[in-house]
C-alpha positions as CSV (number, residue, x, y, z in Angstrom):
1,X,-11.5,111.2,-36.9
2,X,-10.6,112.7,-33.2
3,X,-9.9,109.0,-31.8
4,X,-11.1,110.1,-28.4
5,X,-12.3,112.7,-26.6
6,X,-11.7,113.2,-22.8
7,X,-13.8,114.6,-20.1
8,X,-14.2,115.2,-16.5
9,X,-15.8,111.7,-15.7
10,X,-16.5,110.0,-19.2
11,X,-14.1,109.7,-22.3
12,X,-16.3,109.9,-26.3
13,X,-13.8,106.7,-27.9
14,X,-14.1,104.6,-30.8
15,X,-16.3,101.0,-30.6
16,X,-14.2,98.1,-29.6
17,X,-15.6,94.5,-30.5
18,X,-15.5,93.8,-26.7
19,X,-17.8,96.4,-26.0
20,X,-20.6,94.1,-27.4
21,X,-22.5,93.3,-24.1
22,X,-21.8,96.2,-22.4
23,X,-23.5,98.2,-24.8
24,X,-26.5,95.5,-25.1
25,X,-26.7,95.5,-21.3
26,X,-26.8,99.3,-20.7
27,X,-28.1,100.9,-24.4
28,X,-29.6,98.3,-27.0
29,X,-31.2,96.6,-25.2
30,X,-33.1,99.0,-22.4
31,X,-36.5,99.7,-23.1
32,X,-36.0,102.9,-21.0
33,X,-33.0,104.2,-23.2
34,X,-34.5,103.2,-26.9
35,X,-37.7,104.4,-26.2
36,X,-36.6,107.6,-26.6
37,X,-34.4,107.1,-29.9
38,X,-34.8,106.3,-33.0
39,X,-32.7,103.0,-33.4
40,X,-34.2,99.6,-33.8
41,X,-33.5,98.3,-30.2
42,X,-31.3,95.0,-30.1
43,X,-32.0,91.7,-27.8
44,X,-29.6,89.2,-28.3
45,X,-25.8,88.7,-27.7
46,X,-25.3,87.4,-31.2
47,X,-27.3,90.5,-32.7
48,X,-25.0,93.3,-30.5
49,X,-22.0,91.6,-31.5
50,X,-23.2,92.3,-35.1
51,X,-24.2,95.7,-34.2
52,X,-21.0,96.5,-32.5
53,X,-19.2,95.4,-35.8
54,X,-21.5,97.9,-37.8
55,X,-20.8,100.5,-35.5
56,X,-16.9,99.9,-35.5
57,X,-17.2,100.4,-39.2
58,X,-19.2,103.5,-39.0
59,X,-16.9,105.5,-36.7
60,X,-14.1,104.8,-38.3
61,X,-15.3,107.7,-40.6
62,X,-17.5,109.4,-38.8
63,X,-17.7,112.1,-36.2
64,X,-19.4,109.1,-33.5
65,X,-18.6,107.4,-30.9
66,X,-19.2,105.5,-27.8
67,X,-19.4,106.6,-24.3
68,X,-17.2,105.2,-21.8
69,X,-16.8,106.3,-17.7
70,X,-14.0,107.4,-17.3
71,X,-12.6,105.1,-14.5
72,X,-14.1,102.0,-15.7
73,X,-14.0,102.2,-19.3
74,X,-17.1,99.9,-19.5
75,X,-19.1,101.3,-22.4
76,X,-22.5,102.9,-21.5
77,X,-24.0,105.1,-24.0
78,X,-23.1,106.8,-27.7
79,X,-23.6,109.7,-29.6
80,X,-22.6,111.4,-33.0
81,X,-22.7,114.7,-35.0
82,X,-23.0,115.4,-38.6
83,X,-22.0,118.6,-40.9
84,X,-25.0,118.7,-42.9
85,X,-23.7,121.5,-44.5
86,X,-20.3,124.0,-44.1
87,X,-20.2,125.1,-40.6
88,X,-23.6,123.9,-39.8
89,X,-23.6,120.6,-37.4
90,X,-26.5,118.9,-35.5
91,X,-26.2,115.8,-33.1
92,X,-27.2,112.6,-34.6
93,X,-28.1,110.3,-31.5
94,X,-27.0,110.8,-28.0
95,X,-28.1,108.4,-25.6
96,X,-26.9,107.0,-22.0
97,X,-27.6,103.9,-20.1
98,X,-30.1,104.3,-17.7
99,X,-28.1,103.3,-14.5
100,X,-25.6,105.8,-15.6
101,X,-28.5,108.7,-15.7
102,X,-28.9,111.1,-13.6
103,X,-24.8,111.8,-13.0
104,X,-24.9,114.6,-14.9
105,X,-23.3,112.7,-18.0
106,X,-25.6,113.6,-20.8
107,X,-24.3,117.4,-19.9
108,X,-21.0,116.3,-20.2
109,X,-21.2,115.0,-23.3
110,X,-22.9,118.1,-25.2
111,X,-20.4,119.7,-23.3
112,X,-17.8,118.2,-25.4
113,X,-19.5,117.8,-28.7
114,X,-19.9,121.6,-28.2
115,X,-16.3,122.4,-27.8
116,X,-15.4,120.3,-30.9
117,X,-18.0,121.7,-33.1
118,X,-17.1,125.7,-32.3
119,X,-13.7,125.0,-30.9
120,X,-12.1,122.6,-33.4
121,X,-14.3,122.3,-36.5
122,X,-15.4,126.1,-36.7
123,X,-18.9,126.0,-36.3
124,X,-21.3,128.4,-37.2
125,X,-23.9,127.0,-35.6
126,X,-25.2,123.4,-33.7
127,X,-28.7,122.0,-34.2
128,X,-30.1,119.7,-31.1
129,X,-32.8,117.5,-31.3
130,X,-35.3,115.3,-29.1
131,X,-38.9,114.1,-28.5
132,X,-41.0,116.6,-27.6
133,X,-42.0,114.6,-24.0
134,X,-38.5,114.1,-23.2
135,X,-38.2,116.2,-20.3
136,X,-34.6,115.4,-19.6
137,X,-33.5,115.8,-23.0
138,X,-35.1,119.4,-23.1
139,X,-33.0,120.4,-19.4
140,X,-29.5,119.7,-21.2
141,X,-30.9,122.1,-24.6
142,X,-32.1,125.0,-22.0
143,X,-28.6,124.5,-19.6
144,X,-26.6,125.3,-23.0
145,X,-29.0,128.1,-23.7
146,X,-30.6,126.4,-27.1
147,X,-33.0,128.6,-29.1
148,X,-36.1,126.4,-30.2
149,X,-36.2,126.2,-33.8
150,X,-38.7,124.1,-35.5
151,X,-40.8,120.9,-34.8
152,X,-41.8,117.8,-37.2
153,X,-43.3,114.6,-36.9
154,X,-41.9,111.3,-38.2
155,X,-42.6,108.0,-38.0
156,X,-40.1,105.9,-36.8
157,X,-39.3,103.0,-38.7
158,X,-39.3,100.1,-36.3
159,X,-42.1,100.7,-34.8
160,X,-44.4,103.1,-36.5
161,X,-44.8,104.8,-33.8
162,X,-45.3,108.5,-34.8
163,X,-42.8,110.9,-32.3
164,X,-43.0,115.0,-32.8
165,X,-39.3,116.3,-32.7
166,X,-38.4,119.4,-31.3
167,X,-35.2,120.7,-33.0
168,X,-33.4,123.6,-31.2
169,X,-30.5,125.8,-32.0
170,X,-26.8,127.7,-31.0
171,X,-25.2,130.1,-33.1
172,X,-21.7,130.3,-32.3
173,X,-22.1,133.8,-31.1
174,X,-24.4,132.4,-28.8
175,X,-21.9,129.9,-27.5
176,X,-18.9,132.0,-27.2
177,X,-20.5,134.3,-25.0
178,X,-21.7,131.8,-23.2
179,X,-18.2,129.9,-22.7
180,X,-17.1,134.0,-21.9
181,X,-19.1,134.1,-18.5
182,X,-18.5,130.5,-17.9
183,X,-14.7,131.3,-17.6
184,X,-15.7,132.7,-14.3
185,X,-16.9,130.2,-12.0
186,X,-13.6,129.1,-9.8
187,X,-14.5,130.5,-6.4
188,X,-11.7,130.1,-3.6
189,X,-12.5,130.6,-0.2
190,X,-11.0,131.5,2.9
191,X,-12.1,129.2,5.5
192,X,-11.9,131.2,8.9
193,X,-14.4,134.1,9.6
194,X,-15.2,133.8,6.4
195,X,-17.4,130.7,6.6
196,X,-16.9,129.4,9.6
197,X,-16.4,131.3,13.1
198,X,-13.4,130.2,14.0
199,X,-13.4,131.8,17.1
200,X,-16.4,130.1,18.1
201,X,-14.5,126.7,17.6
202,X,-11.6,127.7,19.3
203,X,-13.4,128.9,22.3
204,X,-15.6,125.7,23.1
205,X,-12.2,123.8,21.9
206,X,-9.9,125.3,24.4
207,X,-12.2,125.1,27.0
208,X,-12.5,121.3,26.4
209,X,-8.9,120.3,26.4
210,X,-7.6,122.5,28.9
211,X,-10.2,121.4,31.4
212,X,-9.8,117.8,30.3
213,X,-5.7,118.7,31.7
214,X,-6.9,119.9,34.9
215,X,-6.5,123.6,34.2
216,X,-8.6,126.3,34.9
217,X,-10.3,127.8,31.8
218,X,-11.5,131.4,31.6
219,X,-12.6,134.1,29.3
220,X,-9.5,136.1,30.2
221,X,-7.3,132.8,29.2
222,X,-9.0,132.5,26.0
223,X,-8.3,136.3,24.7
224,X,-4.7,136.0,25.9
225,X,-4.1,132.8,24.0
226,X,-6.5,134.0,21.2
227,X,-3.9,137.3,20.8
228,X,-0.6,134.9,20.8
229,X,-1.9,132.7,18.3
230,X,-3.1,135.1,15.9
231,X,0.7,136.4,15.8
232,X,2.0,133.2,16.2
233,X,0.3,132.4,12.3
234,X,1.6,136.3,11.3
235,X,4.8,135.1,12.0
236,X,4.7,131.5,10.3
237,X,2.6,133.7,7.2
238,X,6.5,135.7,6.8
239,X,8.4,132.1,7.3
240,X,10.0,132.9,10.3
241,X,8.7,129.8,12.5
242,X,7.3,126.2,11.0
243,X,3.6,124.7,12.1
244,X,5.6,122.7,14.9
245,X,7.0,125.6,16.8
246,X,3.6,127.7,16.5
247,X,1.5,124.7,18.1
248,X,4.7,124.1,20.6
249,X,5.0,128.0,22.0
250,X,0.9,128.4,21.6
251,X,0.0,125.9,24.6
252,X,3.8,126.7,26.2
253,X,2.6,130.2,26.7
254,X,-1.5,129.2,27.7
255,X,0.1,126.8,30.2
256,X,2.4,129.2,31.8
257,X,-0.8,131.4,32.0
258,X,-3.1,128.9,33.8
259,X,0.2,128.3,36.1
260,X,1.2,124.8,35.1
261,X,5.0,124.6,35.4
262,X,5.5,120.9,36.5
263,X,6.2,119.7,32.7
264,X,3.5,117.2,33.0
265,X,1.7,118.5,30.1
266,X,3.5,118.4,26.6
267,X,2.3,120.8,24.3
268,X,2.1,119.1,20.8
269,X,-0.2,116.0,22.7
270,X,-2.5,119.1,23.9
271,X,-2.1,120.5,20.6
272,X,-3.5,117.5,18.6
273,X,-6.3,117.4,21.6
274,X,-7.2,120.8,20.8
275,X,-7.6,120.4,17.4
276,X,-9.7,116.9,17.1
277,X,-11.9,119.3,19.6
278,X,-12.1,122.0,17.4
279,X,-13.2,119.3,14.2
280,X,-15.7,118.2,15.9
281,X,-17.3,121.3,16.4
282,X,-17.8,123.3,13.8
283,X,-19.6,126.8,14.0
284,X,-21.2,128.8,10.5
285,X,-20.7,132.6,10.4
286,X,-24.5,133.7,10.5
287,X,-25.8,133.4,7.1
288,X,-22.7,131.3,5.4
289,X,-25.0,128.1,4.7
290,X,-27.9,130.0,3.2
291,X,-25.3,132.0,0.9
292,X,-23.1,128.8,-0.5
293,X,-26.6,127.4,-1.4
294,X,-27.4,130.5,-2.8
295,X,-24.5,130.3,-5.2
296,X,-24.9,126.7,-6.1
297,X,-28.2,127.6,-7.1
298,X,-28.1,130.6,-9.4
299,X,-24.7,131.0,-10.6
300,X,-24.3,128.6,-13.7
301,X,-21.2,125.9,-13.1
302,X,-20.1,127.6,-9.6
303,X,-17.3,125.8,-7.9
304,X,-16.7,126.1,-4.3
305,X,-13.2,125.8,-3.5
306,X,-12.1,126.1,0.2
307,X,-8.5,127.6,0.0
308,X,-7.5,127.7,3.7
309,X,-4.2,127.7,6.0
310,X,-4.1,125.2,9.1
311,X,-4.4,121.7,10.2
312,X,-6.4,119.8,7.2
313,X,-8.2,117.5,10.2
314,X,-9.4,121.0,11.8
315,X,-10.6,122.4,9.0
316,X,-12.2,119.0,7.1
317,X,-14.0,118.1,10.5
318,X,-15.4,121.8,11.3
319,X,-16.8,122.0,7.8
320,X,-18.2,118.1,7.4
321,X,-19.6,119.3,11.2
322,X,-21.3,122.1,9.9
323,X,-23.2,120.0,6.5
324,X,-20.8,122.8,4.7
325,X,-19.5,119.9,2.8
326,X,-22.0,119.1,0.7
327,X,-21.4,122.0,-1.2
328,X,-17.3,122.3,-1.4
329,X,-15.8,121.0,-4.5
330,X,-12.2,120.9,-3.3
331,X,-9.8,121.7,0.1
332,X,-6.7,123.4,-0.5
333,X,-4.8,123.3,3.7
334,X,-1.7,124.4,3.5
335,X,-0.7,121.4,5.7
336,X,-1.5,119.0,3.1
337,X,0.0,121.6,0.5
338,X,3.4,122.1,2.1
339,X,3.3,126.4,1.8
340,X,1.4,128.9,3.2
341,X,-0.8,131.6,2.4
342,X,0.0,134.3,1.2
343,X,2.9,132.1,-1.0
344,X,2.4,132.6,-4.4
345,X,3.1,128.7,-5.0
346,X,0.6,127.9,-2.4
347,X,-1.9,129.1,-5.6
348,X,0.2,127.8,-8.2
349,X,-1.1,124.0,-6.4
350,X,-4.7,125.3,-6.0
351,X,-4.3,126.4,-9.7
352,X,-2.7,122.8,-11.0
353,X,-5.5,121.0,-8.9
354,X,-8.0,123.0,-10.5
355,X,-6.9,122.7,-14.3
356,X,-8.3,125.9,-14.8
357,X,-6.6,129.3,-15.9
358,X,-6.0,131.7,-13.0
359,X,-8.7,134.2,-14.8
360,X,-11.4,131.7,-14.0
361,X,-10.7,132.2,-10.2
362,X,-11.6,135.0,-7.3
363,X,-10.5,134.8,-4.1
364,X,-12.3,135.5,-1.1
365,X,-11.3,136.4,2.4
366,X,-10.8,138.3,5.4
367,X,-7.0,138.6,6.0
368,X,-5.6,141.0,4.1
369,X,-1.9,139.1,5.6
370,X,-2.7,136.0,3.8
371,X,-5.8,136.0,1.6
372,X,-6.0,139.3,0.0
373,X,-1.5,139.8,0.1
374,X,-1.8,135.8,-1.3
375,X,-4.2,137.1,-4.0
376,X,-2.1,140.0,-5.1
377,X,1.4,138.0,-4.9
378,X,-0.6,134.7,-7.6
379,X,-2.3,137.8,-9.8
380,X,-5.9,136.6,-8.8
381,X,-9.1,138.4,-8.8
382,X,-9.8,138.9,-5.4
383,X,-12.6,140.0,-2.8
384,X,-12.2,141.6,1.0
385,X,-14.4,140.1,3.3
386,X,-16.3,142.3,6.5
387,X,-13.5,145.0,5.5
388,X,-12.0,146.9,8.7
389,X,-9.9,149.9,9.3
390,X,-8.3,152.4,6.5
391,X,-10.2,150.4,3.6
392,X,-9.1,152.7,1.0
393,X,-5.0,152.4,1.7
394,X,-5.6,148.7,2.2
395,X,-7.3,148.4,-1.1
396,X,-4.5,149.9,-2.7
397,X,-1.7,148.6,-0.8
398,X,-3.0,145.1,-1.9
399,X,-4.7,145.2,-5.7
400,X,-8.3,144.7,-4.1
401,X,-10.7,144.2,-6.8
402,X,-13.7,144.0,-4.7
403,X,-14.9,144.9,-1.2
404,X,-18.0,143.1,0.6
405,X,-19.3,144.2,3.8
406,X,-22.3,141.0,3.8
407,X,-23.1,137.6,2.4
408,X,-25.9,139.6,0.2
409,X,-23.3,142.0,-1.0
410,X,-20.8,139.2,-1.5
411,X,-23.2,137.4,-4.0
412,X,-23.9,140.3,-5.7
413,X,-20.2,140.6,-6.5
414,X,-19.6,137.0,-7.3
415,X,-23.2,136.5,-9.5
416,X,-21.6,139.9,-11.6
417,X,-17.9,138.7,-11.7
418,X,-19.4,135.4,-13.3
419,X,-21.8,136.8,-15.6
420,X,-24.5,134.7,-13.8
């Protein structure tokens, strides 16, 4: 009965007789994981290698299982669920080891007992219990959006101890509309004056390395090269030069500008120069931190996807620089990708890498050559960033869904889009 059952970081398999110690180690035998259960806690090797036997015989036709991580497969907690009767399940034990807590695994795993009650054994509805002081227990029934129920007392039997249950509820209504706004939660970001000021980075960077190569360095300089590298990246955007020719004929041209003509310099060492300068120094657009925070903490399951053309060095330094990090599930740099914005197939990777369907993804931006054209060309949902010029053709012209002139007006969008 379902064999196993796979997750993000833990896998709900079958008992194995070699699972014995682990489970003694991290479950049985923890005072601070069977305090908060019902079981009769077990001590010794000989009695868990009973217990495991008991418990292989168990699942074998029930709807139970042990918990495993994912990457180790050592075994470190267990739950069930039982129909008690048609269409109506409840748990029957969850439980985690306590140097696995915290992780976010007991989430996981109502997460999947969820999906297999309502989206493979046609649920009606899902009852979930716990102790009535177990504060952790109660987070994981309010993140699903439980309705309390009822409440009893029982004694448990191996102690006598007398524990009030609170029992709580989800109607499959409940849950499907739920699992409806979740579908929304995929955010992809453009990196460059969107969250970070690139042109902040590039300033201080180009000031660095063309000083450091005994050139003169002005504001006039910067605006010159800051022009020939903006069409530089048009031109690679259409295909019509690689990375290697834009970072050659960028610091060709700046050269010939600060009058170097000797052909001491070469451009693609002066290139990589420039860019370990600009990873090192990241700068936020005003307000960028505060907002990703912002959306970490009120919009339910948000993922923060940076999806970003460029040098992956340059762009993973300038946001690790900034703490920006911290809060970025994934990078998707078209140098580590291979394509380009706006390339369809440059979001057909970001889409793989995700697992996700397309609908559960917006992207965000300020280009409307790259992000918002990239948007249109993969059918995503998409949002223009600090919008400029004829705003109405544009929107048009590239399927905008959404326009946002601030970070405030931004998360308004984004908390609607996702039903937050």
């Amino acid at each position: 009965m379902f064999e196993t059952i796979t997750g993000k970081h833990i896998v709900l398999r079958k008992a194995r007789e070699t699972d014995d110690l682990s489970m003694l180690k991290n479950v049985w035998g923890d005072e601070a994981v069977y305090r908060w259960m019902l079981f009769q806690p077990t001590l010794t090797e000989q009695d868990a290698k009973e217990r495991c036997r008991r418990s292989m015989q168990y699942q074998q036709d029930h709807l139970a299982w042990f918990v495993s991580e994912k990457d180790t497969d050592e075994a470190i907690g267990m739950c069930a669920i039982r129909e008690n009767e048609p269409g109506h399940f409840e748990e029957a034990g969850i439980c985690i080891g306590t140097k696995d807590q915290g992780k976010g695994y007991g989430t996981e795993i109502v997460s999947l007992l969820l999906d297999l009650a309502f989206s493979r054994l046609g649920a009606a509805d899902f009852r979930y219990g716990y102790f009535r002081d177990n504060e952790k227990s109660k987070r994981v029934a309010q993140h699903f959006g439980f309705q309390y129920d009822r409440s009893e007392e029982i004694r448990r039997p191996w102690d006598g101890a007398l524990k009030k249950i609170d029992s709580c509820i989800l109607t499959r209504e409940a849950y499907l509309a739920r699992m409806k706004k979740k579908e929304h939660h995929n955010f992809l970001f453009d990196l460059d004056q969107t969250l970070l000021d690139f042109h902040a980075s590039e300033y201080k960077a180009l000031k660095i390395v063309l000083q450091a190569s005994g050139l003169s360095f002005s504001n006039e300089i910067y605006q010159a090269f800051k022009a020939y590298n903006k069409s530089l990246w048009l031109e690679l955007e259409k295909g019509a030069i690689t990375r290697t020719q834009l970072f050659t004929m960028r610091f060709q041209d700046v050269f010939s500008r600060c009058g170097e003509s000797s052909g001491r310099l070469d451009p693609l060492k002066v290139n990589d120069e420039f860019i370990r300068a600009m990873s090192v120094n990241g700068v936020l657009m005003e307000g960028a931190l505060e907002f990703v925070q912002r959306v970490k903490r009120n919009i339910p399951d948000a993922r923060i996807y940076i999806a970003s053309n460029g040098a992956t060095v340059n762009a993973a330094g300038r946001i690790a620089s900034t703490g920006l990090d911290r809060y970025i599930d994934g990078l998707f740099i078209s140098e580590d990708m291979g394509v380009t914005k706006p390339a369809a197939e440059f979001f057909d990777i970001c889409l793989k890498k995700i697992g996700e369907p397309k609908e559960s993804c917006i992207m965000i931006g300020d280009s409307l050559s790259s992000d918002m054209l990239g948007a249109k060309n993969a059918s995503l949902t998409s949002v223009w960033f600090m919008p400029t010029g004829n705003i109405e053709t544009a929107v048009k012209e590239y399927h905008i869904d959404y326009c946002a002139s601030s970070f405030n007006e931004l998360f308004e969008i984004l908390q609607g889009w996702s039903g937050g």
